[in-house]
C-alpha positions as CSV (number, residue, x, y, z in Angstrom):
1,X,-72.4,-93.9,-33.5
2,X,-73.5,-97.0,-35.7
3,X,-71.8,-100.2,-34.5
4,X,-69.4,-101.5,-37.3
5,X,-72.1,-103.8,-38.5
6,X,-74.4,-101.5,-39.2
7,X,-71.6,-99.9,-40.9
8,X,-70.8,-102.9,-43.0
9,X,-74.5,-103.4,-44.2
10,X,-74.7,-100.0,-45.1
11,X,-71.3,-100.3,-47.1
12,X,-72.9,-103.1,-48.6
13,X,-76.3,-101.8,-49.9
14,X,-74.2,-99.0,-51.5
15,X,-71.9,-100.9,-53.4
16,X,-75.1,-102.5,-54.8
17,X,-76.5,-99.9,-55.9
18,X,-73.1,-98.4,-58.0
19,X,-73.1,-101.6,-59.3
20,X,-76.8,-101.9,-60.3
21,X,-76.2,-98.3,-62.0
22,X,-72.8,-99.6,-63.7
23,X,-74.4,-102.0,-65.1
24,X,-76.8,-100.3,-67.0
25,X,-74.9,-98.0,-68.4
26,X,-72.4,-100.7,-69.5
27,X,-76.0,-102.3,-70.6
28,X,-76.3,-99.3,-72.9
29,X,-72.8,-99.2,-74.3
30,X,-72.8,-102.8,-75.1
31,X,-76.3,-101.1,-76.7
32,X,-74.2,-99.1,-78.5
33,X,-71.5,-101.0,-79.7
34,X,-74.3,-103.5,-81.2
35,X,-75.7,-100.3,-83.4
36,X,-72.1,-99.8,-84.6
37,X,-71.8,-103.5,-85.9
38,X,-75.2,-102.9,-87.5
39,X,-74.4,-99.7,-89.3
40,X,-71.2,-101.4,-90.1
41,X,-73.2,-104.4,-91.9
42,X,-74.9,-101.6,-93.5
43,X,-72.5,-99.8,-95.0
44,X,-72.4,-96.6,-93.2
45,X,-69.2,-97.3,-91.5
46,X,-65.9,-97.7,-93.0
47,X,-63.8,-99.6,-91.3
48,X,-61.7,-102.8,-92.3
49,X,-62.5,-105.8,-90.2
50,X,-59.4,-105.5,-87.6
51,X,-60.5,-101.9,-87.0
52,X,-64.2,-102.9,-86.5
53,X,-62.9,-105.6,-84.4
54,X,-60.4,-103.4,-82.4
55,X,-63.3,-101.0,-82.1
56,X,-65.4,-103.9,-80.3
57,X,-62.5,-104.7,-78.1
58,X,-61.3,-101.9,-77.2
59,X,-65.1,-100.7,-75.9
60,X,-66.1,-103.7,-74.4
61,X,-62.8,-103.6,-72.4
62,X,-63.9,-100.2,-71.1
63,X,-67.4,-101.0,-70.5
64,X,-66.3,-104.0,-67.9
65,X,-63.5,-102.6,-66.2
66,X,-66.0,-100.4,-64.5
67,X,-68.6,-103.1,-62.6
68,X,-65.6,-104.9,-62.0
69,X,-63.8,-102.2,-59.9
70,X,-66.7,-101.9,-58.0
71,X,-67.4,-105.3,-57.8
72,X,-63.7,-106.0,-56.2
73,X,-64.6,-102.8,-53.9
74,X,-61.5,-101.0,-55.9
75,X,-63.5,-97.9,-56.2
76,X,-63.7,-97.3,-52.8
77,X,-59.8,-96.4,-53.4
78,X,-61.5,-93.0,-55.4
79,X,-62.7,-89.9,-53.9
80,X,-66.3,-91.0,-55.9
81,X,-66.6,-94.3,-55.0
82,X,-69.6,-94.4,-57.9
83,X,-66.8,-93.5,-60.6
84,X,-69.6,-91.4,-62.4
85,X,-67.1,-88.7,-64.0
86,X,-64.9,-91.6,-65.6
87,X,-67.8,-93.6,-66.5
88,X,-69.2,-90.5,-68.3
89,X,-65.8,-90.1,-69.7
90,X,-65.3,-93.0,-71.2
91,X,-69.0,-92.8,-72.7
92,X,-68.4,-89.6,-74.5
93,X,-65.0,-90.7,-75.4
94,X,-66.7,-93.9,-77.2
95,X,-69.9,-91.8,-78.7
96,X,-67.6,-89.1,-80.0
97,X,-65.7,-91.6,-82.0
98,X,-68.3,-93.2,-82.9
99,X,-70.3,-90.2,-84.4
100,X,-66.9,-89.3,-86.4
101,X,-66.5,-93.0,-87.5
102,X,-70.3,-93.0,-88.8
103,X,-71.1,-89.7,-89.7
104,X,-74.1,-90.8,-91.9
105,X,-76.1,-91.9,-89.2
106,X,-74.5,-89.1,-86.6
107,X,-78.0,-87.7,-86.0
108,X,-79.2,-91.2,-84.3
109,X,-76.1,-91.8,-82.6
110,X,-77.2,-88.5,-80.6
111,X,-79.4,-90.0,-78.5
112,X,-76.4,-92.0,-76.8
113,X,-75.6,-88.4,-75.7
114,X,-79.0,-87.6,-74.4
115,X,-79.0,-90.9,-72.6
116,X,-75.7,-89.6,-71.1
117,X,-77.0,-86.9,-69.4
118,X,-79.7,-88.4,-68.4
119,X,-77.4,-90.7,-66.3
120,X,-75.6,-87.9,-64.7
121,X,-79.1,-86.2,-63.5
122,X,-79.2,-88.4,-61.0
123,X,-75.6,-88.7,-59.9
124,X,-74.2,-84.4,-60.4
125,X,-74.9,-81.4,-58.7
126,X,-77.7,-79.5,-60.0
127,X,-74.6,-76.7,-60.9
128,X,-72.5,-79.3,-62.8
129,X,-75.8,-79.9,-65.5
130,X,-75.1,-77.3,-67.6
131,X,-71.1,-77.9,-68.0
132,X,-72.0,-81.2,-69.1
133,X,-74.5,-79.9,-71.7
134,X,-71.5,-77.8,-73.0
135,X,-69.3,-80.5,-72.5
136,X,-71.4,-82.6,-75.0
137,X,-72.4,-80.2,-77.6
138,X,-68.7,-79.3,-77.7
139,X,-67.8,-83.2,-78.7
140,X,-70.8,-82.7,-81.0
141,X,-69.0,-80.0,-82.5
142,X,-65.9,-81.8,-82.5
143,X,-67.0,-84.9,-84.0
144,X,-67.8,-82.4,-87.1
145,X,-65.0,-81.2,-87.3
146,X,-62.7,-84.5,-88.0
147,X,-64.8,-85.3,-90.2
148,X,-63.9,-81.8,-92.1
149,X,-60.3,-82.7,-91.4
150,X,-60.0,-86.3,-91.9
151,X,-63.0,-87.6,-93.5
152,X,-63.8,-88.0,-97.6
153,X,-67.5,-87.5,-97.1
154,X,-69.1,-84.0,-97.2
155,X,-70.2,-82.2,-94.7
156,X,-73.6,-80.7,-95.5
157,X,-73.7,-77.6,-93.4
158,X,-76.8,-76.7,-93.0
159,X,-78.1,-80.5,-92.1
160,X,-75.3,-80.5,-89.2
161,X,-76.4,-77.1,-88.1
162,X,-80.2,-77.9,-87.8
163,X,-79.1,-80.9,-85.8
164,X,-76.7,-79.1,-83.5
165,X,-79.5,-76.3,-83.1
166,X,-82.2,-79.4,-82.0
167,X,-79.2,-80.9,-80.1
168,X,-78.7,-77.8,-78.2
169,X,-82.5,-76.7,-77.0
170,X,-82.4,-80.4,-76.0
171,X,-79.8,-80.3,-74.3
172,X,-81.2,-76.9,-72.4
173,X,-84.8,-79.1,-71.1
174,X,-82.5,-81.3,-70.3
175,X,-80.4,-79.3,-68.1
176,X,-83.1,-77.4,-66.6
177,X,-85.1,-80.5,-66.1
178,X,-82.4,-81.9,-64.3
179,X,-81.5,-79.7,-62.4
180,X,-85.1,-79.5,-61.0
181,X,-84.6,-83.7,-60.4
182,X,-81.4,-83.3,-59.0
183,X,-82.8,-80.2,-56.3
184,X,-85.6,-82.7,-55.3
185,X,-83.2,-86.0,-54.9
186,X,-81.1,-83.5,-52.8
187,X,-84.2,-82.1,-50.7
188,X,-85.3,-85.9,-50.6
189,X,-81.6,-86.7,-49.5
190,X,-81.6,-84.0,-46.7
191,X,-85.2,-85.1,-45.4
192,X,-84.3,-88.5,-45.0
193,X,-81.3,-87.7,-42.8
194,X,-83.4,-85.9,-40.9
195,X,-86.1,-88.2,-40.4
196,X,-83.1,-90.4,-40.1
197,X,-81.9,-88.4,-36.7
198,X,-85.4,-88.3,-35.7
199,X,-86.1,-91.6,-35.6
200,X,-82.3,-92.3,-33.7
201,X,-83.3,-89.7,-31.1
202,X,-87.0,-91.3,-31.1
203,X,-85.2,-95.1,-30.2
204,X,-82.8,-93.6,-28.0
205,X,-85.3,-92.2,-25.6
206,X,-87.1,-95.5,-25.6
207,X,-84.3,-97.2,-24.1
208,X,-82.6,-94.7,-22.1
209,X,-83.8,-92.6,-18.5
210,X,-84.6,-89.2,-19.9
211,X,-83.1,-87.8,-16.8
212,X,-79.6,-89.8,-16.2
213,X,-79.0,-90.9,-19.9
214,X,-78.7,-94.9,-18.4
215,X,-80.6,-97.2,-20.0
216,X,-84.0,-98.2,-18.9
217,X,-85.9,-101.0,-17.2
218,X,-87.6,-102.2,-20.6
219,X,-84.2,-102.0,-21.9
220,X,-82.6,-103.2,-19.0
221,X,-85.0,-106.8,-19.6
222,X,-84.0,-107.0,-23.0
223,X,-80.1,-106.8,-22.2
224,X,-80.0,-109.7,-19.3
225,X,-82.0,-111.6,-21.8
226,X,-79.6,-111.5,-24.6
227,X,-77.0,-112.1,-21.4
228,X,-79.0,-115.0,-20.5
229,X,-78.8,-116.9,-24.2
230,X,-75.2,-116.4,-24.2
231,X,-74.7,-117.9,-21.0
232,X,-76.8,-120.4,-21.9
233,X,-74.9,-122.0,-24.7
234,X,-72.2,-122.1,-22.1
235,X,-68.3,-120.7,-21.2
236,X,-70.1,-117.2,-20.4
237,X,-70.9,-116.1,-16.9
238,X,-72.5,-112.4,-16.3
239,X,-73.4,-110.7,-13.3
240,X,-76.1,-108.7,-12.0
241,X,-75.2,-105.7,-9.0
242,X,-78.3,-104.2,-7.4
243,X,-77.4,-100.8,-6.1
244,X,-79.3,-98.3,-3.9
245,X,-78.8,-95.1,-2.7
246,X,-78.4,-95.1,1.6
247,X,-80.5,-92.1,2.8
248,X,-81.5,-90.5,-0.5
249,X,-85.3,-89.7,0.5
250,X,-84.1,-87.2,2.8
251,X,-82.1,-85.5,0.4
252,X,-85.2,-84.9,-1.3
253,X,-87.0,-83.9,2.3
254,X,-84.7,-81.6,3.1
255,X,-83.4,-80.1,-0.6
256,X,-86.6,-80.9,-3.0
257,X,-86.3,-82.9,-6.1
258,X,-84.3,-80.7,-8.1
259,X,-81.3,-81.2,-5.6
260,X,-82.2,-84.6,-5.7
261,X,-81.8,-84.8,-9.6
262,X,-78.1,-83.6,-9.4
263,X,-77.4,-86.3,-7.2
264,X,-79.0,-89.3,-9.6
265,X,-77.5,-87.7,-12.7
266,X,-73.9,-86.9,-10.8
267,X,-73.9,-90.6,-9.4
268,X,-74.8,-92.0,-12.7
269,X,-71.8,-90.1,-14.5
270,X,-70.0,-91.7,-10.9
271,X,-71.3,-95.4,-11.9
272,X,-70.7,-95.0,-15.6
273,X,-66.9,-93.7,-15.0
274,X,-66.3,-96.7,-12.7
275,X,-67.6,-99.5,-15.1
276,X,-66.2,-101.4,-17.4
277,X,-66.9,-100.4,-21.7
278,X,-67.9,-104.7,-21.6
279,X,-70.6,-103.7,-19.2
280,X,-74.1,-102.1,-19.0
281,X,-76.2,-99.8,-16.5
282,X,-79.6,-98.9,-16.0
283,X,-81.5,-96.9,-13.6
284,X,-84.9,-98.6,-12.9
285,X,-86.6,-96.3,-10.7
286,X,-85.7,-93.2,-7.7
287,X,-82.5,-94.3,-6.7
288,X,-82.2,-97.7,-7.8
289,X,-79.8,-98.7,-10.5
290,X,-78.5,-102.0,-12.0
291,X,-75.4,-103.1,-13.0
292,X,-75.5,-106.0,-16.1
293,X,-71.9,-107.2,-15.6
294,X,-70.4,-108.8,-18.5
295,X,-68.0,-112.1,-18.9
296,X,-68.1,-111.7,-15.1
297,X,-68.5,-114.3,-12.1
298,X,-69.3,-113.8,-8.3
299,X,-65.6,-113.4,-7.4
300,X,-65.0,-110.4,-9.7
301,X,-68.4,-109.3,-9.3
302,X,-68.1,-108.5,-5.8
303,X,-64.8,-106.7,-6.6
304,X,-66.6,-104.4,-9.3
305,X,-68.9,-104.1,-6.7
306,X,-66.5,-103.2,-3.6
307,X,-64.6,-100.8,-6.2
308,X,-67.9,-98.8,-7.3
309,X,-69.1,-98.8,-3.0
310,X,-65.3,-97.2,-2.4
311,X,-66.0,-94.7,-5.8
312,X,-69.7,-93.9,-4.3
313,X,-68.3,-93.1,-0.8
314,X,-65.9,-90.6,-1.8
315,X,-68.0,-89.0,-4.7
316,X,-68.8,-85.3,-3.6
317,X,-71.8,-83.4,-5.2
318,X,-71.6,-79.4,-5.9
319,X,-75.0,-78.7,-5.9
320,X,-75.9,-74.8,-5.5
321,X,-74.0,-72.0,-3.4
322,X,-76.9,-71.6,-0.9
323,X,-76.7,-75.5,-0.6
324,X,-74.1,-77.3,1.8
325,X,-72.4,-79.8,-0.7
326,X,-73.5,-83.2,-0.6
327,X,-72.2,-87.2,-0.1
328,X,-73.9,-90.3,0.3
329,X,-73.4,-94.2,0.3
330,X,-74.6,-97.2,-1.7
331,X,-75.8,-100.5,-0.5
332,X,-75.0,-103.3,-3.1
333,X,-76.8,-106.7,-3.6
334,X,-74.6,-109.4,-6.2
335,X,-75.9,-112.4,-7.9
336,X,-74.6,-114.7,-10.7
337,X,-76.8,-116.4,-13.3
338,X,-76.8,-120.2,-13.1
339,X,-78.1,-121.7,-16.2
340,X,-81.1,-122.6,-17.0
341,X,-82.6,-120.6,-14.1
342,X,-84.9,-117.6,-15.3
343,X,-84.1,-114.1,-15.0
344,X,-87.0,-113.4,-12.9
345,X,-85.3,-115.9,-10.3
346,X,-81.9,-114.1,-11.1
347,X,-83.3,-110.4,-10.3
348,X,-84.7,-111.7,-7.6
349,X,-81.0,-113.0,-5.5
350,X,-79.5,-109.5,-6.4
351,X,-83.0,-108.1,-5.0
352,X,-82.8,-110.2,-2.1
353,X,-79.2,-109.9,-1.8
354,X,-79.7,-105.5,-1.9
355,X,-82.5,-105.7,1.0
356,X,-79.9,-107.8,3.1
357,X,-77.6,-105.6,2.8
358,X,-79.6,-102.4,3.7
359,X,-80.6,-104.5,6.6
360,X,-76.8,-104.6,7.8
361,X,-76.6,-101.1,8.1
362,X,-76.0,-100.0,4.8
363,X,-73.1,-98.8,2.6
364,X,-71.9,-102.2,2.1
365,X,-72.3,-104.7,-0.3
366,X,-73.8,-108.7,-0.1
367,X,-73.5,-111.3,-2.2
368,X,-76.4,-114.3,-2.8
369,X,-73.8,-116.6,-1.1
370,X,-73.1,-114.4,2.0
371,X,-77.2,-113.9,2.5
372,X,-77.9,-114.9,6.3
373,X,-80.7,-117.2,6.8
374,X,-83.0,-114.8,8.6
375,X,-83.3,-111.9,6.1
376,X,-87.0,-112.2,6.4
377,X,-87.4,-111.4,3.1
378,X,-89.9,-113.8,1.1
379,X,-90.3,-114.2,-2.1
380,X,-94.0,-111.8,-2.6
381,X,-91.8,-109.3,-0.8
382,X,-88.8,-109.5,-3.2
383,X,-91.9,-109.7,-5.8
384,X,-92.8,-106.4,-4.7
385,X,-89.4,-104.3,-4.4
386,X,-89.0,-105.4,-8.2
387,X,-92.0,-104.3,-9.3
388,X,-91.9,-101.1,-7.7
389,X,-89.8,-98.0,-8.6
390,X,-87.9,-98.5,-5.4
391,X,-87.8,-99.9,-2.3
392,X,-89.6,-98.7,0.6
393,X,-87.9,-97.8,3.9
394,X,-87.2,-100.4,6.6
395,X,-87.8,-100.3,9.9
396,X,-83.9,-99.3,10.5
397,X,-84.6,-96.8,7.7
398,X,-87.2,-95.2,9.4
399,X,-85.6,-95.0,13.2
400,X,-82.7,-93.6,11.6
401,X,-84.8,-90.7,9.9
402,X,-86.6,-90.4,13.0
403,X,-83.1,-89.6,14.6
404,X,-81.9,-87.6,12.0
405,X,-78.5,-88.7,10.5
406,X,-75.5,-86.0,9.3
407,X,-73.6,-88.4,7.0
408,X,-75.2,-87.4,3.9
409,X,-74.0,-83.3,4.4
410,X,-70.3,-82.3,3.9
């Protein structure tokens, strides 16, 4: 789901473009109007001054009351936030009076109609063309007819039915021509959402474990970093929380990998469920995960961390029917960021901090400030556990594997 910001911009570039496309079409109305005034000056139109002037009003009134309802974000009160039927409305309402008012020059005023559907090519359904094209020879046909009814100038029949014959086939190219537009704006339209999708799914896996659905280490880096300036510029504290799984290498001895992958992707679904929304998780290699814990100081991070140990140690996992079922243990190492250290030094406590407490028998948790002075861990070896995909046994470890050890089967 796009974050609200994304959201906004989007909202944004949209209302933009409406009111790019309002404009223009005011543009030609004000157009319009100005060919009116001329014909007026010319004597084709005969109107007194306050109905000229009333005329002007009254359609310059109608022309901005559009760009300014989208401008104030009013249209987004409408079920077509682009307002294209009324704006078309109030278009052919305007030219249809105005090809009764002038009827001399009828023919020229026309190609105010033309320019109309031309405007709704690229806003209609392909299927709505046509209705339009009716829609306009009909106020063609209407225009002719006040003038019969109310007008003291002739109509000279077979002048207006050349025109309306010209008017129609135009209107016809235009309709099938538009509808061929309008197919490829929508086949353009459906191929961008779905190169739109592609490229979502294409950044998701980027920064997510294709097995758990947690982020991932290079995603991981760019998380503690952002972390890291916020913390920075002070009154912010995050936390990191190293966890590993106790034991999980024989799982795989004894069950094979694919066993082993219900156990990762049920203890992610474990972690996730036990974290906060605020926080983040990432699985960095086998079955090593880290926990980026957000607004969050050593105090509270150690009781996130005691919760998830507690959540870990009672988690049960159903694996197959001709498989005994399946629990393990987590060892947790906690450290706190202390500005302006780096976050290689920062990864490296929780590290530390992780191999101390496998050391102390596992399935607890230690903290950089409960570390006891002969860990024996330098800093090439801490080097070494975060570069690789995770840590190698200890010497513990290996005894215990030697012995053999039931915890981990229910």
């Amino acid at each position: 789901m796009d974050s609200p910001f994304v959201q906004d911009k989007s909202q944004l570039v949209a209302q933009q473009l409406r009111l790019r496309r309002s404009l223009m079409a005011s543009g030609a109305g004000f157009a319009a109007s100005l060919v009116m005034l001329l014909a007026w000056q010319l004597g084709y139109v005969g109107w007194e001054i306050p109905q000229l002037a009333a005329f002007l009003l009254l359609t310059s009134l109608g022309y901005l009351l559009f760009p300014w309802l989208i401008h104030s974000s009013r249209n987004l009160t409408f079920t077509d936030p682009s307002l294209t039927a009324h704006q078309l409305g109030w278009h052919l309402l305007v030219n249809t009076y105005a090809m009764y008012a002038a009827a001399e020059i009828r023919s020229l005023l026309i190609v105010n109609f033309i320019l109309l559907m031309l405007f709704a090519v690229f806003r209609f359904h392909p299927r709505k063309l046509p209705l339009l094209a009716v829609l306009l020879l009909a106020s063609y046909c209407l225009a002719v007819l006040a003038q019969v009814l109310w007008s003291p100038l002739d109509v000279h029949w077979s002048h207006e039915t050349l025109i309306a014959l010209v008017f129609l086939l135009a209107l016809i190219g235009l309709s099938l021509l538009g509808a061929e537009i309008a197919s490829l704006r929508l086949a353009l339209k459906r191929r961008n959402a779905h190169l739109a999708a592609a490229k979502a799914r294409i950044e998701e896996l980027a920064v997510t474990d294709e097995l758990t659905g947690l982020y991932n280490r290079r995603h991981l880096m760019r998380i503690i970093r952002r972390q890291k300036g916020l913390a920075d510029r002070g009154n912010y504290a995050f936390s990191l929380a190293f966890v590993d799984l106790d034991y999980f290498k024989r799982i795989n001895d004894a069950y094979g990998h694919g066993v082993g992958d219900q156990v990762l992707i049920a203890v992610a679904q474990e972690i996730r469920r036990t974290l906060r929304d605020v926080d983040y998780v990432a699985r960095i290699g086998g079955e090593e995960f880290v926990l980026v814990l957000a607004q969050t100081g050593y105090q509270e991070a150690l009781r996130i961390a005691e919760r998830l140990r507690s959540d870990m140690e009672r988690l049960i996992v159903e694996v197959a029917e001709d498989h005994p079922n399946l629990k393990l243990t987590a060892s947790i190492g906690i450290a706190t960021y202390h500005s302006p250290e780096t976050v290689a030094q920062l990864m490296k406590r929780a590290d530390m901090a992780l191999y101390a407490a496998k050391g102390c028998g596992r399935n607890c948790i230690v903290g950089e400030q409960e570390l006891p002075p002969d860990t024996g861990m330098t800093e090439s070896m801490a080097d070494e556990s975060l570069v690789a995909p995770g840590h190698e046994s200890t010497e513990a470890e290996q005894q215990d594997d030697a012995r053999g050890n039931p915890e981990w089967q229910v």
